[in-house]
Phi, psi and omega in degrees: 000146173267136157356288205299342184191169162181113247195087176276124135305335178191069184256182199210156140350099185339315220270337189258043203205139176273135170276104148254133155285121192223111197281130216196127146339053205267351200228153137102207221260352180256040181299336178304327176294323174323287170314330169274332192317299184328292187321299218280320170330291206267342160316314182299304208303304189327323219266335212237349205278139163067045142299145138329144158088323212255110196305133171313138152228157186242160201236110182255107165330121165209182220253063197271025137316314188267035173074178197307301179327317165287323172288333173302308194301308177297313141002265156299292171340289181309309146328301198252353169236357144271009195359105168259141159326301192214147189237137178228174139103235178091112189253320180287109142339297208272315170253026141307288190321301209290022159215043169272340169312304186318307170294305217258004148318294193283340197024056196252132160275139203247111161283145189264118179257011169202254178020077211288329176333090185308352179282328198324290178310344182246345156305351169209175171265359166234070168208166175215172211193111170260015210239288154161177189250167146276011149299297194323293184299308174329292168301321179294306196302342178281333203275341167280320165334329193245344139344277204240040139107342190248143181307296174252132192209155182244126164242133190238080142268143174317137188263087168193169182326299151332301184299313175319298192318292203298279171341303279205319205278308176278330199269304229277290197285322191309303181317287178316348160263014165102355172256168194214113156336072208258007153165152195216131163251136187261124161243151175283157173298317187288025152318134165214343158279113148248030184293311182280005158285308189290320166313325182285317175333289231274356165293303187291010165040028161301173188277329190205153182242142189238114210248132125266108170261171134281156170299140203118188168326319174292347187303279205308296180266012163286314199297342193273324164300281210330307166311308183283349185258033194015059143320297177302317181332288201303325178136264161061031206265109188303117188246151182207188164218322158225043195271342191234050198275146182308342177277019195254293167333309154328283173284009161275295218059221189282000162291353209254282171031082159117326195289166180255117170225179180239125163212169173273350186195144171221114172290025185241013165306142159255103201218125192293321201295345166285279186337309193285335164308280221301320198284311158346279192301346182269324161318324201262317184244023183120165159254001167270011179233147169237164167278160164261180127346311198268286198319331211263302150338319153271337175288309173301287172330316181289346196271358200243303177311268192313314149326289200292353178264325174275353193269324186289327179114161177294320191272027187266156146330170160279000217235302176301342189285327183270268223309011167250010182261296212295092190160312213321140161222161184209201183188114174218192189269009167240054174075204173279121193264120147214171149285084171334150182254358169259297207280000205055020161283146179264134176256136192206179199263158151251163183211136195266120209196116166278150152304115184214159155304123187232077170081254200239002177275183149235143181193178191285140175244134175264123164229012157239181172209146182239100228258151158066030147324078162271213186276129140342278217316314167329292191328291185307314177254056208306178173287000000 
């Protein structure tokens, strides 16, 4: 068991209750995904607890802070000595990768509640992704760009996988709309000075700059360089796709104001099945808090876990467990939801989503939707 967290949600008697694992950020600077996992997991088991049909589940927690090895380690436990059903959660690329040997030993199915890299889904036949690629946001956001006039863009990401993709991703749809990348900076990820990154932006005069952070501190303060360094001034304008996620927004402030981004969720949809999440989740966890992206990723992933355990049975196989996740349809509080049933991909709406004022808050407001959105990146790269 890990230290930093271990969490039963609903637990039950061994002999009556299905076990999922779920790997997470519980420790070091990205623990908030930990936490919405945590959240959005067991809001859904509430809403299902005491169903007809619906199996006791238990939720067992671990730690995918201290990196892939350790997560790899944490894994094989959960498989061979907690024997879970379904392995879920995951924020990292690399430890997606390190227990994908694992997954398809074991044929334990695995949902993805982050890890945006679209190849991911195609190392094995038992993982599936409720959460979202980086092409998705990547493509809307170029194809509105090129929309509405602009030509030219500088792109600045983090250098890691994730980071590759979403370039690769933007640059792949900006072009083909007829607009031309004219330079991309790789930052290591634990960047938080982007002044002489922005400086160089702001020399090349582009029309637009198209940005990836992780969420958090690097968010924050690239948006704060933007601002302090007058980027919008000069004419400059910043496309993102979940870089100006809410929990965030406080401390961005009023630089964040006006940018434009492409995502699968804003807790400012106006949707009644969103409204009733939100208001949920501010009843179960304060009302000064909202969901995110990753909560809601896991409240969709446990509503996909819990289908595929009553349509298969608690005792079904891995094999019967994925052909009932592979397929998979819902209605949730980022829209309408499936699985592909070849790639194990999630197809969802992006929304086309500005910085506005909400009372006394700031948050994403949507005003296009891009509807049944799957991976681009698939599209580009068949099998």
């Amino acid at each position: 068991m890990v230290a930093a967290l271990v969490a039963l949600a609903h637990p039950a008697a061994a002999q009556d209750s299905a076990k999922i694992g779920i790997l997470g950020p519980f420790s070091g600077p990205f623990t908030l995904y930990g936490q919405m996992f945590q959240r959005g997991a067991e809001l859904y088991l509430d809403e299902v607890a005491g169903k007809p049909g619906v199996p006791k589940i238990e939720l067992l927690f671990r730690d995918e802070g201290a990196g892939p090895e350790r997560v790899k380690q944490l894994t094989q436990e959960l498989v061979v000595r907690d024997k879970v059903k379904m392995l879920a959660g995951l924020v990292f690329t690399p430890s997606a990768l390190a227990v994908v040997p694992l997954v398809n030993e074991a044929k334990t199915p695995l949902v993805l509640f982050n890890a945006a890299t679209g190849s991911i889904t195609r190392r094995s036949p038992y993982i599936v992704r409720t959460s979202h690629t980086q092409w998705q946001g990547a493509t809307a956001i170029a194809e509105w760009a090129t929309r509405n006039g602009i030509k030219t863009a500088q792109v600045i990401v983090a250098d890691y996988a994730p980071g590759h993709d979403i370039r690769d991703g933007f640059k792949a749809a900006f072009e083909k709309g007829g607009g031309k990348v004219t330079g991309e900076i790789l930052y290591p990820l634990s960047t938080t000075d982007f002044a002489p990154y922005l400086q160089r932006i702001k020399d090349a005069k582009p029309e637009a700059m198209f940005i990836f952070t992780p969420v958090g501190p690097p968010s924050v303060a690239l948006m704060k360089t933007y601002n302090a360094l007058g980027l919008a001034q000069a004419g400059i304008k910043l496309l993102a796709t979940g870089d100006t996620d809410e929990q965030d927004l406080p401390a961005m402030g009023e630089a964040a104001l006006g940018i434009v981004s492409a995502y699968h969720y804003s807790p400012y949809l106006d949707t009644e099945q969103n409204k009733r999440f939100v208001a949920a989740y501010a009843k179960k966890y304060g009302a000064a808090d909202l969901p995110n992206f990753a909560a809601v990723a896991a409240y969709v992933g446990m509503n996909a876990m819990v289908d595929a355990l009553v349509k298969a049975g608690p005792n079904a196989s891995g094999d019967a467990l994925m052909a009932a996740l592979k397929g998979w349809r819902g209605d949730s509080p980022k829209g309408p939801v499936s699985i592909d049933p070849v790639e194990g991909e999630i197809v969802q709406n992006v929304y086309i989503r500005r910085v506005e004022r909400v009372g006394d808050k700031l948050g994403n407001i949507a005003f296009e939707t891009v509807p049944n959105m799957g991976d681009p990146w698939k599209t580009a790269n068949p099998r």
